[in-house]
Phi, psi and omega in degrees: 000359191267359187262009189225107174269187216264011094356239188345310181295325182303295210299313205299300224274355173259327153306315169279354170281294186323298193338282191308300209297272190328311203299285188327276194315319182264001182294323212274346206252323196269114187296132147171180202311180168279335167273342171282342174277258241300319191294321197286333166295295163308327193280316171350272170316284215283293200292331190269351151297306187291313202290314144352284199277332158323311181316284185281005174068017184256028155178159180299159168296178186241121177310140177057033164225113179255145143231160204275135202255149184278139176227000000 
C-alpha cells in the first residue's frame, strides 16, 4: 500500500464509481439479453480487477496488455 498514495486512492475509488455508475446505467436503461449483460458485466469486473491490482502492485504487467497507469 506504500506505492499508492492517497491522491491515487482518491483517483481508483472515483474511477470505480464512474465505473459502477456507466454499468448501472446500461443494465438498466439499455435493452438486450440477459446473457450479453452478465458477459458484459464479467469482462467488466476482470478488467477494473487486474487494473486494480496493477495499481496496487500486487501484479505485474500482463505482456501484450496495456492498461492505463495513474499518475
Amino acid at each position: 500500500m506504500a506505492l499508492v498514495n492517497q491522491a491515487t486512492l482518491v483517483q481508483i475509488i472515483v474511477i470505480l464509481v464512474v465505473v459502477g455508475l456507466v454499468m448501472w446505467l446500461i443494465n438498466t436503461y439499455i435493452p438486450m439479453a440477459a446473457s450479453i449483460k452478465s458477459l458484459l458485466n464479467i469482462i467488466v469486473f476482470v478488467v477494473l480487477l487486474i487494473w486494480v491490482l496493477q495499481t496496487f502492485g500486487l501484479i505485474g504487467p500482463i505482456p501484450g496488455l496495456k492498461m492505463p497507469a495513474l499518475k
